[in-house]
C-alpha positions in Angstrom: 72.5 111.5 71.1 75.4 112.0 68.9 75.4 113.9 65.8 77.4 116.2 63.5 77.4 120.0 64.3 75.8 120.9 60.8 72.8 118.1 61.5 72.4 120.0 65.0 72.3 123.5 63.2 69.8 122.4 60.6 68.2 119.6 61.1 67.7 119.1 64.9 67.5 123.3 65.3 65.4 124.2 68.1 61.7 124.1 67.8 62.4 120.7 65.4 60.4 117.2 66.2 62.2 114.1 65.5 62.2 110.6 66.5 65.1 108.5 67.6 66.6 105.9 65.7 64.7 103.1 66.3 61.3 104.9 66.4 62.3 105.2 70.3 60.1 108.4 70.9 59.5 111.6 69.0 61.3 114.7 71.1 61.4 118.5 70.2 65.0 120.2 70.5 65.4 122.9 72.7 68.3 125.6 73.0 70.9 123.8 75.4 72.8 126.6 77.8 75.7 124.1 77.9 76.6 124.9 74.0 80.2 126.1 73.2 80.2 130.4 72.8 81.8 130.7 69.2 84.7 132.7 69.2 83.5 134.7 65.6 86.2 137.2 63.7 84.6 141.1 63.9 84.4 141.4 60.6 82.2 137.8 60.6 80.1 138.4 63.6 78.8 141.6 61.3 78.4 139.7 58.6 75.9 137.6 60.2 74.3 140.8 62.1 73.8 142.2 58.5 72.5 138.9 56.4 69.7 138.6 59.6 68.7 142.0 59.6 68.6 141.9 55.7 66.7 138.9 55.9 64.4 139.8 58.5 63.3 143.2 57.3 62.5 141.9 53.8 60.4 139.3 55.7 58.7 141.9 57.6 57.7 144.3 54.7 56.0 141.1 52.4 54.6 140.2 55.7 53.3 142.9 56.7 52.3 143.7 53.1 50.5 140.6 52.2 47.0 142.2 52.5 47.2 145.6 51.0 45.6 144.4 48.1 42.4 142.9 50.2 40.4 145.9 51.0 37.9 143.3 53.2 40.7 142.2 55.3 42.5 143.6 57.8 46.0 144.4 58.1 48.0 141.7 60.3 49.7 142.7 63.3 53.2 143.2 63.4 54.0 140.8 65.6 52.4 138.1 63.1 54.9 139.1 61.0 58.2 138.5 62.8 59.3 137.9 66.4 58.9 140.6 68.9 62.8 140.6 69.6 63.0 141.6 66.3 60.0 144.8 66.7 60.5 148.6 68.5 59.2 149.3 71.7 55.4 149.6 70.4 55.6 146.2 68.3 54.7 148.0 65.2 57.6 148.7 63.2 60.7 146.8 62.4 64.0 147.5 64.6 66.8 145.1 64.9 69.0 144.6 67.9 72.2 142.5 67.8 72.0 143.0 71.0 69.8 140.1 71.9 71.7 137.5 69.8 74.0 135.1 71.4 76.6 132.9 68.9 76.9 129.3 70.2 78.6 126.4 68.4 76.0 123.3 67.7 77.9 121.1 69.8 75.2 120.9 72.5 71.2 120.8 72.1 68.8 119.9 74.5 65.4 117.9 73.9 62.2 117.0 75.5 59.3 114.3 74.8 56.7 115.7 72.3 53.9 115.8 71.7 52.6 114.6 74.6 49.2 112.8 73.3 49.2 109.3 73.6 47.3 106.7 71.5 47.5 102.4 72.0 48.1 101.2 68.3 46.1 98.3 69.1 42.9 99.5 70.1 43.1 103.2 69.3 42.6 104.9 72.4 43.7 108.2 72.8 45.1 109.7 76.5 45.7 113.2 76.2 48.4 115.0 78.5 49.6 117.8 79.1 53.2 117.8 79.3 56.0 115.2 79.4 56.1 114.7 83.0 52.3 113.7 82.7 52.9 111.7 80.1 56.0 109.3 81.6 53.2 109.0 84.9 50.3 108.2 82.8 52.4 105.7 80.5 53.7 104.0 84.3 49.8 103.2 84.9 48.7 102.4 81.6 52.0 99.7 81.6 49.8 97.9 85.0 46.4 98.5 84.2 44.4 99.1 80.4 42.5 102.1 80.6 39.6 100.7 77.7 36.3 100.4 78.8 36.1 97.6 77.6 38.8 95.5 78.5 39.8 96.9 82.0 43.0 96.6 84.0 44.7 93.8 81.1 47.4 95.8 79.6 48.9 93.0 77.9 47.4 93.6 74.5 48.6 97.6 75.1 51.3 99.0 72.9 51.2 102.5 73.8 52.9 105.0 71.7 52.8 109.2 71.0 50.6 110.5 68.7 52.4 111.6 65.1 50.1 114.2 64.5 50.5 117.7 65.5 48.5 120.8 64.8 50.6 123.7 63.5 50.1 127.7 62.7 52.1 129.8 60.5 52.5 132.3 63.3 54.8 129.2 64.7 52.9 127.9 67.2 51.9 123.8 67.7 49.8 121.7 69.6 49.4 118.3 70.5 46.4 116.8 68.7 43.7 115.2 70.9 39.8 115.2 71.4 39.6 118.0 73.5 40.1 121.7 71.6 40.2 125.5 72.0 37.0 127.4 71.3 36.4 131.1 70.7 33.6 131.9 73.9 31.3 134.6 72.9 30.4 135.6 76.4 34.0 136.1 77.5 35.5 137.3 74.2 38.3 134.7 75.0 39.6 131.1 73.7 39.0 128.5 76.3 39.9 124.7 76.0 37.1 122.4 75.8 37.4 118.8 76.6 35.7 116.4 74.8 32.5 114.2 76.1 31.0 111.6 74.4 27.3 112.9 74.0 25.2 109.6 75.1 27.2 107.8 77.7 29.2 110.9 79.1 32.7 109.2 78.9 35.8 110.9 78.2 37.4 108.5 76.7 37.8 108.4 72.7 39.6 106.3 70.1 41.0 107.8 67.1 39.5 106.2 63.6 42.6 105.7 61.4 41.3 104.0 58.5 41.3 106.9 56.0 44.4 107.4 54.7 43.9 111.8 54.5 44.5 113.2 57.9 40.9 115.3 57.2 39.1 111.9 57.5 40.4 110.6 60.6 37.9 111.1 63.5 37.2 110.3 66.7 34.8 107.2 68.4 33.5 107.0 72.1 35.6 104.3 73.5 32.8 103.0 75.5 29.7 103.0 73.4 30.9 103.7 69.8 29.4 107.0 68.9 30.8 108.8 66.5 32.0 112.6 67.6 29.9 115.1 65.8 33.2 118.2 66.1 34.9 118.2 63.1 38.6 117.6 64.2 40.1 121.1 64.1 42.1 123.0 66.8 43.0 127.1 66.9 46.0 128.8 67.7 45.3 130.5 71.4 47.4 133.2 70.6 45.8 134.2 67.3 42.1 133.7 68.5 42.9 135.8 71.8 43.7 138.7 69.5 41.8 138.6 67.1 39.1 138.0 69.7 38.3 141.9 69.9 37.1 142.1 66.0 34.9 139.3 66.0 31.6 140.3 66.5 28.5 139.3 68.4 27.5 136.2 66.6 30.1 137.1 64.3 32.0 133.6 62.3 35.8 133.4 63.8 37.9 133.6 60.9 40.4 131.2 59.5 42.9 133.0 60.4 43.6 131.0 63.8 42.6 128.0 62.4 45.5 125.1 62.9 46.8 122.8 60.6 46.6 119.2 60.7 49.4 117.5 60.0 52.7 114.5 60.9 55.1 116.4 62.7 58.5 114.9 61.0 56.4 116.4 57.5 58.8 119.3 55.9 55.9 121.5 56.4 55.8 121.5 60.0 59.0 123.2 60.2 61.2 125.6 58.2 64.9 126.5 59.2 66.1 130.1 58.5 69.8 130.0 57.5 72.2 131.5 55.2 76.0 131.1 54.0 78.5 133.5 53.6 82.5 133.8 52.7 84.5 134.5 55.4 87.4 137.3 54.8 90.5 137.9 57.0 90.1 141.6 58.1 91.6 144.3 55.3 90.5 142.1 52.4 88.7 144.4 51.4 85.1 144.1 52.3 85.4 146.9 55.1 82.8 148.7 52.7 80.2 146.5 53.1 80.1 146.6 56.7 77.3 149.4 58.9 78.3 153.0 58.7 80.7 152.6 55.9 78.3 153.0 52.9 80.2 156.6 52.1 83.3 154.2 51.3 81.1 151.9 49.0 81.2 154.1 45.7 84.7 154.6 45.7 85.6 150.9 46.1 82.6 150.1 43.4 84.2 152.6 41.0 88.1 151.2 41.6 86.5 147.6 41.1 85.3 147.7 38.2 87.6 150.3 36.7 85.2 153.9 36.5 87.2 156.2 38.9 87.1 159.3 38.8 90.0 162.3 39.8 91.2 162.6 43.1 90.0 165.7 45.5 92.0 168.5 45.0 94.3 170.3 47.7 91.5 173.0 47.8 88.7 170.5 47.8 89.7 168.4 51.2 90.1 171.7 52.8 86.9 172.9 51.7 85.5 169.5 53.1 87.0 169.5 56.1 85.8 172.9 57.2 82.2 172.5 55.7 82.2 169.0 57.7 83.1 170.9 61.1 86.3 169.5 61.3 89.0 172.5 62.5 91.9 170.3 63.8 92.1 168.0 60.7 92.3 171.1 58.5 94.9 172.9 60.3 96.6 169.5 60.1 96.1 169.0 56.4 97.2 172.8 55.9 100.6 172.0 58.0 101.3 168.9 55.8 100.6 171.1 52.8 103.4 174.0 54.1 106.0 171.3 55.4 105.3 168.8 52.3 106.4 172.2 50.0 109.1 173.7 53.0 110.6 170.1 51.5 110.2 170.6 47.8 111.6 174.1 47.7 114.8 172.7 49.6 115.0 169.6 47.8 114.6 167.6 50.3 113.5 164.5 49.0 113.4 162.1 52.1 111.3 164.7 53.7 108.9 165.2 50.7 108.6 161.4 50.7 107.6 161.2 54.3 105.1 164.2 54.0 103.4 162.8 51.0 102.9 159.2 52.8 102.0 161.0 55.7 99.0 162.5 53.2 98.0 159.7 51.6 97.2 158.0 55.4 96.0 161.2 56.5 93.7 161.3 53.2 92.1 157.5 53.8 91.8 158.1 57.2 89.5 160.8 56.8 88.2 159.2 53.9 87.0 156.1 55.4 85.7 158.1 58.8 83.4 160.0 56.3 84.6 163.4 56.7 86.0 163.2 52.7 83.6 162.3 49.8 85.1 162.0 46.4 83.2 162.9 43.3 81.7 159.9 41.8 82.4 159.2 38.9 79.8 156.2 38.5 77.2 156.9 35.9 74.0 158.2 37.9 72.2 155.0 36.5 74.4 152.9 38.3 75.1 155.6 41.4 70.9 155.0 41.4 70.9 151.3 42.1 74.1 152.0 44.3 72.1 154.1 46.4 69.4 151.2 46.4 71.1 148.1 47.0 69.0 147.6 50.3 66.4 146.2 48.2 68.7 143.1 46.8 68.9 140.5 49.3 72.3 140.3 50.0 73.3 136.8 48.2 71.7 138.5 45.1 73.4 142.2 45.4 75.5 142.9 42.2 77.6 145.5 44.5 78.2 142.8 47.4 79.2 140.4 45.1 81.7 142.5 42.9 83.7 143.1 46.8 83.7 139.9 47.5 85.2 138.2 44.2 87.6 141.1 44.6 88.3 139.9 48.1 88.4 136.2 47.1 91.2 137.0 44.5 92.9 139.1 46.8 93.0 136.7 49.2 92.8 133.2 47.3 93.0 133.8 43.8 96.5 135.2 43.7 97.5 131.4 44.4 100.1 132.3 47.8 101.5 129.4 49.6 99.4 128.9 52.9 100.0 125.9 55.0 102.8 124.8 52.8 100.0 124.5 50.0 98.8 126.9 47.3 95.6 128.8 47.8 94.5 128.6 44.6 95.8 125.8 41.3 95.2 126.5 38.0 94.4 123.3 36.2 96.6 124.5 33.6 99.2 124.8 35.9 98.7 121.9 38.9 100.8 121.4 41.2 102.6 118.3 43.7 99.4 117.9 45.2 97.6 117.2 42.0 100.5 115.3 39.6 103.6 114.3 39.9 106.1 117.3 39.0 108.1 117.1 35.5 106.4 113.9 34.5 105.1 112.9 31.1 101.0 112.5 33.2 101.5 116.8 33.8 102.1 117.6 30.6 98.9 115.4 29.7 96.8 117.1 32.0 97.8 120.5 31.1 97.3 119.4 27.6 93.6 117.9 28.4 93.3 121.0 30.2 94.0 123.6 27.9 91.6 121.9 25.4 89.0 121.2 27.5 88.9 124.9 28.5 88.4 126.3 24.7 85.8 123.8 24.0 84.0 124.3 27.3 84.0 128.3 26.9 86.0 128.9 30.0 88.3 131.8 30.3 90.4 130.6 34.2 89.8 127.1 35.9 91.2 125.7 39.2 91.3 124.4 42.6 91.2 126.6 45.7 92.4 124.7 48.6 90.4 126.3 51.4 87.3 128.0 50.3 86.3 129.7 53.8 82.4 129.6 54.4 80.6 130.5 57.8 76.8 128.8 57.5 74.4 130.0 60.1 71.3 129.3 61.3 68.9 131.9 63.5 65.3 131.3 63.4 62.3 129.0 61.7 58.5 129.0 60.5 55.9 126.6 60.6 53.4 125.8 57.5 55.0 128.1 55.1 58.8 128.5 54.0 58.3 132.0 53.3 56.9 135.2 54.5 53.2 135.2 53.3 50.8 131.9 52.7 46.8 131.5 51.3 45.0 130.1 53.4 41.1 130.2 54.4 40.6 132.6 51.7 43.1 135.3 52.1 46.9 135.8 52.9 48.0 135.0 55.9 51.2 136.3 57.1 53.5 134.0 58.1 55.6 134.4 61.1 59.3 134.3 60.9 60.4 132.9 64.6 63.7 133.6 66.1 65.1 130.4 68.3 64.2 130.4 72.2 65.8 132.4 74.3 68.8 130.7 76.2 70.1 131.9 79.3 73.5 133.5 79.0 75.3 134.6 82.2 72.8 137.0 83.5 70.6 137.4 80.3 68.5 135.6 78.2 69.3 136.0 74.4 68.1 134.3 71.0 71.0 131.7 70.1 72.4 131.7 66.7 74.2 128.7 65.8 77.6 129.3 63.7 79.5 126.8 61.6 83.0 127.7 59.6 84.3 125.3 57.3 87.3 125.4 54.9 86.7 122.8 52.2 88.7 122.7 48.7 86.1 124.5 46.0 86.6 124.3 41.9 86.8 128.5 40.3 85.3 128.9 37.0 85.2 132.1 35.0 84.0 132.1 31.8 85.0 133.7 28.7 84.1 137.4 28.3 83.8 137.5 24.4 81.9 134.3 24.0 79.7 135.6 26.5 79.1 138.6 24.7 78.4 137.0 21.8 76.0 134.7 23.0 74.0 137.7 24.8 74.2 139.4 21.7 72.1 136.7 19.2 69.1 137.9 17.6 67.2 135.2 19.5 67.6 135.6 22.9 66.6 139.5 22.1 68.0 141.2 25.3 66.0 144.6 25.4 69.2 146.1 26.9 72.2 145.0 24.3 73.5 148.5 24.3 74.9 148.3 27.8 77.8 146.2 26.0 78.2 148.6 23.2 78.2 151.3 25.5 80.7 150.0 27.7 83.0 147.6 25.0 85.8 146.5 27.3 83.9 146.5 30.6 81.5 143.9 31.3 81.3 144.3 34.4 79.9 148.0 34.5 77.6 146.7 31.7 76.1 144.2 34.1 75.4 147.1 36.2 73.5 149.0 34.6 71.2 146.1 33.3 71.0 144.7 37.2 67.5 144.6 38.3 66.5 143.8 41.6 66.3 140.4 42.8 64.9 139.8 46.2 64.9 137.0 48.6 62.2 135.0 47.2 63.1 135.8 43.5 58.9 136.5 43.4 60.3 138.4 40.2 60.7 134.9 38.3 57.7 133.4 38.7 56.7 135.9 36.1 57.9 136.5 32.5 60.0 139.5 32.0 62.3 140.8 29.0 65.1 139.3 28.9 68.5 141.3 30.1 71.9 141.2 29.5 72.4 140.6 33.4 68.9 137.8 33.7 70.5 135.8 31.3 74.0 135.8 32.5 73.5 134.9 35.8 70.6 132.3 34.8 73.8 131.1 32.2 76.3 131.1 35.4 73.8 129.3 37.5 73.1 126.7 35.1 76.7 125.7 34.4 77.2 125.7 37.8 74.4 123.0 38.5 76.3 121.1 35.8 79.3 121.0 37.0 77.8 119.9 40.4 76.4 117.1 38.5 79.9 116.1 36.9 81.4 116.6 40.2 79.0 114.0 41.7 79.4 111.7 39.1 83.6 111.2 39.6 83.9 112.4 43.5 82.0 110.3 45.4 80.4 113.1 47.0 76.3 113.7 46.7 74.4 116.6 45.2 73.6 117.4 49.7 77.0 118.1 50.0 78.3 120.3 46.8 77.4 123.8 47.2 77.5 126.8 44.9 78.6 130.5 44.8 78.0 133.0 41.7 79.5 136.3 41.1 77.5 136.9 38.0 79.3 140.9 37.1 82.5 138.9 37.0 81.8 135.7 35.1 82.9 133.6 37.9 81.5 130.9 40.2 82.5 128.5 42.7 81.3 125.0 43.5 82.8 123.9 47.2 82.1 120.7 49.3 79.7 122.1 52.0 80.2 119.3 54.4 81.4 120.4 58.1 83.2 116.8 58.3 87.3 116.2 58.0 87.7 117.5 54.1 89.5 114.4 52.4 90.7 116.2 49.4 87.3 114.8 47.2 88.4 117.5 45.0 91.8 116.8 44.7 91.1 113.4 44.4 89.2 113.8 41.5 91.1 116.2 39.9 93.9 113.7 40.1 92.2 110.5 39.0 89.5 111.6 37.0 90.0 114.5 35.5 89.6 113.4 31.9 86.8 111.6 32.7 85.2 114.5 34.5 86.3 117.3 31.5 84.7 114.5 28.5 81.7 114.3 30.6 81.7 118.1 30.0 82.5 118.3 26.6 80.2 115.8 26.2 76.7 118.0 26.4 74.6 116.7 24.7 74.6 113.2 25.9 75.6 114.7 29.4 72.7 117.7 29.5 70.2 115.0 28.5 66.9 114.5 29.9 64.7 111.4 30.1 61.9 113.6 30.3 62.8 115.1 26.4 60.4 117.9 25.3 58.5 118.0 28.4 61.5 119.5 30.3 62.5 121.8 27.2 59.5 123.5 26.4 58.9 123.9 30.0 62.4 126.1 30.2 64.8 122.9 30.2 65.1 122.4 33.8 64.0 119.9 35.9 65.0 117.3 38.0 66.3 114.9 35.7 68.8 117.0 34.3 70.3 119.9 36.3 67.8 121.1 39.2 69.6 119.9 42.8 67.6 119.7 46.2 65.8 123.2 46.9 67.6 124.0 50.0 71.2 123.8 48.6 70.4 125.5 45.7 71.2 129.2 46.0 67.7 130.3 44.3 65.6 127.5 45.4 66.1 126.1 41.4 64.9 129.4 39.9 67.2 130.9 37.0 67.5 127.8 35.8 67.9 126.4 32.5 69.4 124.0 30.2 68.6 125.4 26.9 71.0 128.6 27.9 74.2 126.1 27.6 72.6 123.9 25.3 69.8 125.9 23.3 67.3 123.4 21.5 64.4 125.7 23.5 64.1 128.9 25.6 64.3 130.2 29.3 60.3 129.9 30.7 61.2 132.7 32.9 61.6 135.4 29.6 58.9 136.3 27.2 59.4 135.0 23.7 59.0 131.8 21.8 62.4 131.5 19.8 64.6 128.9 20.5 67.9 129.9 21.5 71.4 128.9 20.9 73.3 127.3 24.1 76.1 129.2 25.0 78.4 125.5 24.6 77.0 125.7 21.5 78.7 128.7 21.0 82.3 127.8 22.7 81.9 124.9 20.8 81.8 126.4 17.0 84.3 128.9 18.4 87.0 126.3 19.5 86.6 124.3 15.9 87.2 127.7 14.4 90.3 128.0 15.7 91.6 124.2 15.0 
């Protein structure tokens, strides 16, 4: 079959049913050997290392977690938590291994027939098999002779088809569904599969009753007399009841806990792809301090970043490091620099004194970034705290990750260099060939438009970044439940995060990971840092941490630090009201300008809400909105730049015909946020919708996700009145 390497990555990902066009058979993918090895920068292969271990372990620890407040339940097993690839030697505790990862390009994925139960969608009958090969014989004989009692060897009326239902676990496994079903034996402590007899005539052929429209009603019918099968139709995982079988007791009730569901196999519940999206950084951008083993480095770059360094070691203090760090040969080196570097002063030999100092300052990062040197921080310990913790942010959500990146994006893209014979970056108040025509009268109007637009809009920097680079990846999946932990039967079930099949790679056998990079053109927006003070700072919104920009008056940035509280991969923290916080609020203000813009973009580009992603750096009041398509990029932004700008920049301004909602007070007093006015499709969004609302550009209600009742003041509201002032 043909399709795109992003539809093979996410939507056709191994362990996935589908159905070919046409209805031509359901299938299940499978890891193909034949797939292209992707040939991944360093620095990005350990990005991807780090965002699955990050990943995983969080999964692990609510997994593993989900019972502790259930003293009648047990604890789950590890290895109901995640895979085992991703467990120690004792499958008890987490340990991850990039080791038994391989990175493949989705250019190749393999696919057999399943399920494997067949049913005639004329007369019902069901013929359970047991694998594909079974089920291409079976469907040969059923084509020449009709296996119904009642209307033998006339397969003429026969239409025989696969079976759309499938039985699922949240530890990951399936089954086909049919009549016959596991059972937990009490005199064997074991699950054993039972096949299905029809109590008065003894046949073993069934048809399946359809004419409920819930799966929970459908049952099953002896083909050849008509009685009704008294077994409810229920199936168990085999792996769960086998061990779980050693804690049932005799005459005990088996659990729900390896009780299936019921369900259509194309439903979204059937199967949950694991997958995340980074930026992609040329090596020495800067993000070196994100990487394992260089955490030491992290405080120093954090400090520089955001403008809190402290002095440098002294002379004294390196030597004293070096020494108490075990490090002889660098010291006498460092002590031999010292005596040459002033051999050179005394005799005023500058050339010499030049070459001794650079030879210093490499000596000095060296050292530095090997971990033998550790500058005194100069981060305030509330902020050196969190620091020290980031492990519990997931890292899309880490303030600290985020503040290296956006310094690596403008490093890199921001600074607007020529690459390719095109700027990186445009400034819409400064466009260039590829967005007008130079010295014409239609620049000076869009610069105009522009400028404007920008005051009344409350944005500080605006523009175009040509190639925004993005590596998307996907690793693993679930069944029944999208994240780590589901209710079912009572009590909390751990659910399991799968890695893909193994694939066999030269002489090993290794999980697949399938990588896409993509360089699409991306719109920057970074908002204005007064305006966004001063809508933080209105009596209504009542942030309980407002000194944080007193404290720190010309540094938002280390303000937004110190209020950062922990946001992990599942944002559980929002489903719960909180006080509201200078840094809540401004990245709940970031995300929903940013689901605005998407929509204006949609509106002028062609391009649908699928394919317009988003990234937010929230301590620098920036965020991006890119075309996440892995197709040829046509210049859609560009393009709409150039022909629609002022429509696009009125549709802004415009808020509150534009940030209406046909579902009116509903939508307001429930937050402002719902799919009729800024919410996108879940899996694009980067929170899964959450920090979300309309009244924080708009006002005319009040976050749901923060305690209070006020009604707040949008912060357009705000640029707004501010623009007029100035007029």
């Amino acid at each position: 079959m043909t399709r795109s390497q992003a539809q093979i990555a996410m939507s056709y990902a191994p362990g996935q049913h589908f159905t070919f066009e046409g209805a031509a058979g359901a299938c299940q993918a499978i890891p193909s050997p034949n797939a292209t090895p992707a040939r991944l920068d360093p620095t990005t292969r350990v990005q991807i290392e780090m965002r699955i271990n990050e990943a995983a372990r969080a999964w692990f620890d609510k997994a593993i977690a989900c019972r502790q407040n259930d003293t009648n339940a047990p604890p789950p097993f590890a290895d109901f938590c995640v895979e085992v690839s991703l467990l120690d030697s004792t499958r008890t505790q987490y340990s991850f291994r990039p080791q038994v990862f391989t990175y493949l390009r989705p250019d190749r994925m393999g696919y057999l027939p399943r399920p494997t139960t067949l049913i005639c969608s004329e007369c019902g009958l069901i013929e359970a098999t047991d694998n594909p090969r079974q089920m291409g014989e079976r469907l040969s004989a059923l084509s020449q002779a009709c296996a119904h009692p009642k209307r033998p060897n006339d397969p003429t009326r026969c239409s025989w088809g696969q079976l759309d239902v499938i039985f699922a676990h949240w530890s990951g496994s399936w089954k086909a569904a049919s009549p016959n079903m596991t059972v937990y034996d009490q005199a064997s402590r074991r699950p054993i599969k039972r096949y299905a007899v029809c109590g008065k005539c003894g046949t073993r052929q069934f048809v399946l009753n359809k004419d409920q429209v819930a799966l929970s009603n459908w049952s099953f019918s002896c083909a050849n007399c008509g009685t009704k099968h008294p077994d409810p139709w229920i199936e168990k995982c085999d792996e769960t009841l086998g061990r779980i079988a050693a804690t049932i007791g005799s005459g005990g009730n088996i659990v729900g806990e390896a009780s299936m569901e019921k369900i259509n196999y194309a439903a979204s519940s059937a199967y949950f792809v694991k997958s995340d999206t980074f930026i992609t950084f040329p090596e020495n951008s800067g993000i070196e301090a994100l990487e394992p083993g260089q955490a030491h480095l992290l405080a120093d770059v954090i400090e520089r970043i955001v403008g809190l360094e402290g002095p440098p070691l002294s002379d004294a203090e390196v030597a004293a490091q070096l020494v108490s760090r075990d490090r002889p040969v660098e010291a006498r080196e460092f002590d031999e620099i010292l005596q040459g570097l002033q051999l050179a002063t005394d005799n005023q030999n500058t050339a010499v004194a030049n070459l001794m100092i650079n030879m210093k300052a490499e000596r000095l990062s060296i050292w530095q970034r090997a971990g033998w040197l550790t500058r005194n921080s100069a981060l305030p310990a509330h902020i050196l705290a969190k620091l020290q913790e980031r492990h519990e942010w997931t890292g899309k959500y880490d303030p600290f990750r985020l503040l290296v990146e956006h310094e690596a994006l403008s490093k890199t893209k921001l600074r607007g260099e020529i690459v390719g014979g095109r700027a990186s970056y445009v400034d819409f108040t400064n466009p260039d060939e590829w967005l007008v025509t130079p010295n014409s009268p239609q620049r000076a109007t869009m610069i105009s438009t522009a400028e404007q637009a920008k005051t009344f809009l409350g944005v500080e920097r605006a523009g175009l970044i040509s190639k925004f680079d993005l590596c998307k990846f996907s690793y693993g999946f679930s069944r029944v439940g999208n994240g780590p932990k589901i209710h079912k039967h009572g009590r909390m079930m751990p659910v399991r995060l799968n890695l893909f099949p193994r694939v066999h790679v030269a002489q090993e056998t290794l999980h697949p990971v399938y990588v896409l990079e993509q360089s699409n053109e991306a719109f920057y927006f970074k908002l204005d840092e007064a305006l966004v003070r001063a809508w933080l700072s209105q009596a209504a919104l009542g942030c309980v941490d407002i000194g944080f920009l007193a404290e720190y008056p010309d540094n938002f940035a280390a303000a937004m630090l110190g209020s950062a509280g922990v946001m992990s991969g599942y944002l559980e923290e929002h489903d719960r009201e909180s006080n509201p916080t200078i840094y809540t609020m401004t990245y709940a203000l970031l995300h929903s300008y940013s689901h605005y813009i998407m929509q204006g973009i949609q509106q002028f580009s062609g391009l649908d809400l699928g394919s317009i992603g988003e990234y937010l750096f929230p301590c620098d009041l920036g965020f991006v909105v890119y075309r996440n398509g892995m197709t040829l990029d046509l210049g859609d932004l560009s393009a709409l730049w150039r022909n629609h700008h002022e429509a696009f920049l009125s549709y802004l301004r415009n808020f509150p015909t534009s940030l209406g909602c046909n579902l009116g007070n509903l939508c307001m007093t429930k937050g402002g946020a719902c799919p009729d006015c800024i919410m996108i499709p879940e899996v694009i969004c980067l929170t899964a919708n959450k920090y979300l609302s309309r009244s924080t550009l708009i006002g005319r209600g009040r976050p749901d996700f923060i305690v209070g009742e006020e009604q707040i003041r949008g912060y357009l509201q705000f640029a707004l009145d501010h623009a007029r002032s100035k007029q």
